[in-house]
C-alpha positions as CSV (number, residue, x, y, z in Angstrom):
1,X,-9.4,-0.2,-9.5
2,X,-12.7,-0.9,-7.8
3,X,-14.3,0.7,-4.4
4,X,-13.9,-1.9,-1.5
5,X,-16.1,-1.3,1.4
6,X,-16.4,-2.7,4.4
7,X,-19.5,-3.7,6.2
8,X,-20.1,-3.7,9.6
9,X,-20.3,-7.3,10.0
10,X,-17.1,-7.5,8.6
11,X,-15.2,-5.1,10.7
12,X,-16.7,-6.8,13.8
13,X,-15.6,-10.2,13.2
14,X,-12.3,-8.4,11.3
15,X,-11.3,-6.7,14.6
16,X,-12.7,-9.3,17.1
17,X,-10.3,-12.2,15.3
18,X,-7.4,-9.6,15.4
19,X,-7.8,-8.6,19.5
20,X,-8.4,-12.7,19.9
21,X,-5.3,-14.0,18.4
22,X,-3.4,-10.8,20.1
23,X,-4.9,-12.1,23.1
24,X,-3.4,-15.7,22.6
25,X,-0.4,-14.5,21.6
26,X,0.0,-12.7,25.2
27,X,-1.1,-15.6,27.0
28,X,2.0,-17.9,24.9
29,X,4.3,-14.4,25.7
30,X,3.9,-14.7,29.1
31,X,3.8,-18.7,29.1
32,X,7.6,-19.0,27.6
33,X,8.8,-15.6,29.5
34,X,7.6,-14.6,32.9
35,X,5.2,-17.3,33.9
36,X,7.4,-20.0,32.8
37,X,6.7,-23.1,35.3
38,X,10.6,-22.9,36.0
39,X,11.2,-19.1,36.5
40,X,7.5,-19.2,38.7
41,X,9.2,-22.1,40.9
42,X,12.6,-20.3,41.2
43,X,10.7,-17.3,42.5
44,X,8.7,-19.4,44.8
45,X,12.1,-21.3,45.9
46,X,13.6,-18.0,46.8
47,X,11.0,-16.7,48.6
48,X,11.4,-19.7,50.5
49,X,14.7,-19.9,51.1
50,X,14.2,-16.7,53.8
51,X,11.8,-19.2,55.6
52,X,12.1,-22.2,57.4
53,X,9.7,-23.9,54.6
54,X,11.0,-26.0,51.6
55,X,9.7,-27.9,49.2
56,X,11.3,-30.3,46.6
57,X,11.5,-29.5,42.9
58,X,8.8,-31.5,41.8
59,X,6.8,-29.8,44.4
60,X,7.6,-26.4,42.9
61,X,6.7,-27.5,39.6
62,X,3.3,-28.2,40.7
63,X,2.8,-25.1,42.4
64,X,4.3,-23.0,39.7
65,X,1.6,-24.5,37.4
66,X,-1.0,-24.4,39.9
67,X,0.0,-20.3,39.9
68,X,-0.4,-19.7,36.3
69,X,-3.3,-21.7,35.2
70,X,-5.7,-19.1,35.9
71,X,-3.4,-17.6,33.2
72,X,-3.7,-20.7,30.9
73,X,-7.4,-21.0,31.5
74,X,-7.7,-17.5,29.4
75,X,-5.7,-19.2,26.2
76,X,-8.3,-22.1,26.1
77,X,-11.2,-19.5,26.6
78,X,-9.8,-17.4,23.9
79,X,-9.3,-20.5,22.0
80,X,-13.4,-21.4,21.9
81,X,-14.2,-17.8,21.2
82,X,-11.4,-17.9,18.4
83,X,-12.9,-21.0,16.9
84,X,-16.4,-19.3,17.1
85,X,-15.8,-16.2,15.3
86,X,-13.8,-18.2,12.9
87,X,-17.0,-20.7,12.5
88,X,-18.5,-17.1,11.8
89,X,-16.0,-16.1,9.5
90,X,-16.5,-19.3,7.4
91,X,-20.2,-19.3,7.1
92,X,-20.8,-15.8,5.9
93,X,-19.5,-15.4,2.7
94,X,-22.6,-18.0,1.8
95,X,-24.7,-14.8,3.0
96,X,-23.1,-12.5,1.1
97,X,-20.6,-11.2,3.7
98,X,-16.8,-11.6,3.6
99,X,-16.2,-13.2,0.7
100,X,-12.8,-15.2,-0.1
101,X,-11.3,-14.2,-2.9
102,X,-9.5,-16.7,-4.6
103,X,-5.7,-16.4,-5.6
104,X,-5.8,-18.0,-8.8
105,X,-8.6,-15.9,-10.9
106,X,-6.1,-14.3,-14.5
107,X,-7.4,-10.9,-14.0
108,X,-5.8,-10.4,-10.7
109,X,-2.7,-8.8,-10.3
110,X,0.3,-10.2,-8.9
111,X,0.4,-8.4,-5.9
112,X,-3.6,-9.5,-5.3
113,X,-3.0,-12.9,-6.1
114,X,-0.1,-13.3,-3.8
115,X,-2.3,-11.0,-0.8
116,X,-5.3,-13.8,-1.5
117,X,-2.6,-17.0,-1.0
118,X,-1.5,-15.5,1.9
119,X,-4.9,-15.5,3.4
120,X,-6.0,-19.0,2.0
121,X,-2.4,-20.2,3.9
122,X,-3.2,-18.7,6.8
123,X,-6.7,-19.5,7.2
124,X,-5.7,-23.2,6.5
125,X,-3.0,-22.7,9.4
126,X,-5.2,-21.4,12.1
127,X,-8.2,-24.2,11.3
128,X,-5.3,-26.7,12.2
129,X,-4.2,-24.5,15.1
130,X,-7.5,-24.4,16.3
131,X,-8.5,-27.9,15.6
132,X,-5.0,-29.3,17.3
133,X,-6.2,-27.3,20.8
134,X,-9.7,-28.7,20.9
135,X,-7.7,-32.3,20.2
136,X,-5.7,-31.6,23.1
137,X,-8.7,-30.7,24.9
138,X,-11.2,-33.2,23.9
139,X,-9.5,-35.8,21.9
140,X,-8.4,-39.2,22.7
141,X,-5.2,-39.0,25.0
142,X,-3.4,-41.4,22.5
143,X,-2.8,-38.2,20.1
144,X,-2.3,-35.5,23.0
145,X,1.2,-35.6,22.5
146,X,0.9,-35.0,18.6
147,X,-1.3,-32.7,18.8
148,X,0.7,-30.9,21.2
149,X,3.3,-30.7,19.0
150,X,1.6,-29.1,16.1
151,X,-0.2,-26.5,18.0
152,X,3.0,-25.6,19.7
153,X,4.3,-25.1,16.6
154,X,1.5,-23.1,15.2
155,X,2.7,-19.8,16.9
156,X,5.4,-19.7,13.9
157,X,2.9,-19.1,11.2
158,X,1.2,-16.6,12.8
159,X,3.8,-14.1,13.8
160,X,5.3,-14.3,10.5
161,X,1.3,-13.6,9.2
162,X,1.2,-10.8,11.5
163,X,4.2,-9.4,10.5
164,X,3.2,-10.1,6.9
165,X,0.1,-8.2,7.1
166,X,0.6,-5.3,9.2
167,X,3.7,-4.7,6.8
168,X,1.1,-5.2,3.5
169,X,-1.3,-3.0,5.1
170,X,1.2,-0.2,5.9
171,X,2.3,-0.8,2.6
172,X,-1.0,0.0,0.7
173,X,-1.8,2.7,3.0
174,X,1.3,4.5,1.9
175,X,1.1,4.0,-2.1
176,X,-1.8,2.9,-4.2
177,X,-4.8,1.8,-1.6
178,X,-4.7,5.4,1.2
179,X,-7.2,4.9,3.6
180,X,-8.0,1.2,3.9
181,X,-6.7,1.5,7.3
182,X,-9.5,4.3,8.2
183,X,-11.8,2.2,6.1
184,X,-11.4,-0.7,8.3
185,X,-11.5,1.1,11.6
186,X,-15.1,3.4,10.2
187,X,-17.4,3.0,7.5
188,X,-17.9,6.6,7.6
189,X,-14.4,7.4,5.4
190,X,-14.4,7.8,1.7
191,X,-14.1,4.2,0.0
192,X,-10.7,2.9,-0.7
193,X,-9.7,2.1,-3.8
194,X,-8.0,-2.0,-4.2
């Protein structure tokens, strides 16, 4: 097995990406849950039920979404600084950092060939993630709606990534690869073996 370590560069952009996307990932949480335009306008509807004020339903949708796009504003931040470090993460294997390793070299073993599709998948589903929400945001209004849909969609791939990788990561730190999570976190640890 050879030593992988970890640069510095990579752990920056490594755990910057991860806090990002768990950033975006509250920000939808908290869109389809709590701050939900319809649960935000019941609240406000029952608050003003004990007053003399009312307002019609339309009106409440408007003020609901009024109330949590401060919240929203955050998702499309998070989404620039996602697409930066991502620009990041794509130009520096041409400078020796971060290399992507690809699934279909012979000498790999299964289990590496399978961990490097995973990646290339995912990578190619968060470019279209990513490019979907800056259609939305600056594209022509004709495809909003398209788009839309896609990028909606796109929150499947990545909690099943998620899931995939924290299990595969858990998984090597338990049997053949101890460490790589220290690794990851601190250059200082012993190299982990891959």
């Amino acid at each position: 097995m050879k030593i992988k370590k970890y640069s510095a560069v990579y752990r920056l952009i490594h755990w910057s990406i991860a806090i990002c996307m768990f950033l975006l990932l509250i920000t939808i949480f908290l869109r389809l849950t709590w701050m939900n335009k319809n649960n935000v306008a019941e609240i406000i509807q029952n608050y003003l039920s004990t007053t003399d004020q009312s307002l019609t339903q339309d009106q409440l949708i408007l003020l609901a979404k009024k109330i949590r796009q401060p919240m929203w504003d955050w998702h499309i931040y998070l989404g620039y600084v996602l697409t930066g470090l991502f620009g990041l993460r794509f130009i520096l294997p041409f400078f020796g950092e971060m290399k992507f390793q690809n699934p279909f070299k012979k000498e790999l073993l299964l289990k590496e060939k399978f961990q490097n599709f995973v990646y290339l998948v995912f990578y190619g589903c968060v470019v279209i993630s990513l490019s979907t929400g800056l259609l939305i945001k600056f594209g022509p209004s004709t495809i909003k709606m398209e788009m839309q849909n896609i990028h909606v969609h796109s929150i499947y791939y990545l909690v099943a990534f998620i899931i995939l990788y924290i299990s595969g990561v858990l998984w090597s730190e338990f049997t053949d690869q101890k460490g790589i999570i220290s690794k990851i976190v601190s250059a200082n640890k012993k190299a982990v073996k891959i």
